[in-house]
C-alpha positions as CSV (number, residue, x, y, z in Angstrom):
1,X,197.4,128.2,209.6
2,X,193.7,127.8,208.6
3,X,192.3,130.7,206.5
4,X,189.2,131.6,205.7
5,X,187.7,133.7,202.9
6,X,184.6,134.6,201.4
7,X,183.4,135.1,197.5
8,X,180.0,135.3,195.6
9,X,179.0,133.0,192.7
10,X,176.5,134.9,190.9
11,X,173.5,132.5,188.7
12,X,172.7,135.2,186.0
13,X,168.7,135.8,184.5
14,X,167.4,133.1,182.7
15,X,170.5,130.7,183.7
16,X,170.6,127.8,185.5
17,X,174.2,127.3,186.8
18,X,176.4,129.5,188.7
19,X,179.8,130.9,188.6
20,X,182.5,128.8,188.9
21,X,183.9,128.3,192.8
22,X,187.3,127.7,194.4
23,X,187.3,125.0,196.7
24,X,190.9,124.0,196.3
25,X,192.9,123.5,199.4
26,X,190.0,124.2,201.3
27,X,188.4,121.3,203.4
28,X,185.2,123.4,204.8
29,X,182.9,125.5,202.7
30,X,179.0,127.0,203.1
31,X,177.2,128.5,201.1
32,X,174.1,130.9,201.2
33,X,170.8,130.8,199.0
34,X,169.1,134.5,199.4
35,X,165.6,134.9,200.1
36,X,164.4,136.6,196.8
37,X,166.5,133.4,194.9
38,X,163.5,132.1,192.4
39,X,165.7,130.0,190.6
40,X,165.6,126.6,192.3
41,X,162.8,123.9,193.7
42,X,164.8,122.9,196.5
43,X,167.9,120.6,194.7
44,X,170.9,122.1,193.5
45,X,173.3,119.4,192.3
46,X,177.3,120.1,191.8
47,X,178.9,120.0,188.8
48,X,183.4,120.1,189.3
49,X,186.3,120.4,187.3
50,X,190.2,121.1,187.4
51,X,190.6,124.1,185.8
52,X,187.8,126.8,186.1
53,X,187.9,127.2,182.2
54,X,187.4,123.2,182.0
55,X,184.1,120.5,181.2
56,X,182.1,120.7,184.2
57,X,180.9,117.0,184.9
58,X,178.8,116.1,187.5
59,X,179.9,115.0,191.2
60,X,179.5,111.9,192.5
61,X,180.0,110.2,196.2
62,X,181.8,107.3,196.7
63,X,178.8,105.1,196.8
64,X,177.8,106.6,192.9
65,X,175.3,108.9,194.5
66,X,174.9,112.3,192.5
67,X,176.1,115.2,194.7
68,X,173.1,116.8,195.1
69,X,172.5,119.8,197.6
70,X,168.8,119.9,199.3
71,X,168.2,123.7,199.9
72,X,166.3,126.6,201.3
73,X,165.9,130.0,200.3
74,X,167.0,132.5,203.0
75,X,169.5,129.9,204.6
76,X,173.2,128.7,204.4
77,X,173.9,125.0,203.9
78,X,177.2,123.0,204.1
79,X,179.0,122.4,201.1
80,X,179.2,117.6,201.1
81,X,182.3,116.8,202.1
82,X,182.8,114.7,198.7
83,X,184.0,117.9,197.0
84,X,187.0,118.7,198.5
85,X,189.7,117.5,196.5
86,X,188.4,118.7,193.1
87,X,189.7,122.3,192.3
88,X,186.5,124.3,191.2
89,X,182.6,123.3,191.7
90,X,179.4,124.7,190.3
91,X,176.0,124.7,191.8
92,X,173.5,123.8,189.0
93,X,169.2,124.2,189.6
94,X,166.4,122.5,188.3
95,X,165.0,126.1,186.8
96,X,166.0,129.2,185.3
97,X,166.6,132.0,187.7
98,X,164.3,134.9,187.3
99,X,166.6,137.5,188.0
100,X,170.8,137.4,188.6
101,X,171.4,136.6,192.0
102,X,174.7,136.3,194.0
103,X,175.3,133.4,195.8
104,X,177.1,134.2,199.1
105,X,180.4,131.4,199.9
106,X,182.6,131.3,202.9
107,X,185.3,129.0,202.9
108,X,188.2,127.7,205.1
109,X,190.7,125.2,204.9
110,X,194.4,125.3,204.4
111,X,193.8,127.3,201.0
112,X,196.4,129.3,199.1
113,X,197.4,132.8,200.5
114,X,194.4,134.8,200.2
């Protein structure tokens, strides 16, 4: 049975990269940038590990292409399909964000029990 759940990746003041989020099991996954988000220019590239404790490397498609997310404030945006199959991602921005900000996720897939 699909499932679907939801979570919040918070970027705290002054930081550039979020919270860490699950994507494992999961083969579908948005997320939403908030309109008072100051801390990006429009990019936010992915960063993924295996353990959420683990070195965050950068993602990378197929072709060798940085994962890379072009974004708007105030809008949700599809998570690139070359994540799924690594176990936690995080969204990384070009700037510092000016004030801690939660990053709304909703995910589905054939995830563990929720």
């Amino acid at each position: 049975m699909k499932q679907h759940r939801a979570a919040s990746a918070a970027v705290a003041k002054d930081e550039k990269t979020s919270a860490a989020i699950e994507l494992h099991q999961y083969d579908a996954a948005m997320f939403h940038i908030p309109a008072n988000y100051k801390g990006t220019n429009g990019t936010l590239a992915v960063v993924g590990s295996n353990t959420i404790d683990g070195t965050y490397s950068p993602m990378r498609t197929s072709a060798g292409s940085l994962v890379a997310h072009t974004v708007t404030v105030g809008s949700w945006h599809a998570f690139s399909s070359s994540l799924f199959g690594i176990k936690y991602v995080k969204l990384v921005s070009t700037n510092t964000a000016q004030s801690t900000t939660g990053i709304s996720i909703t995910i589905s897939g054939h995830g563990p029990t929720i």
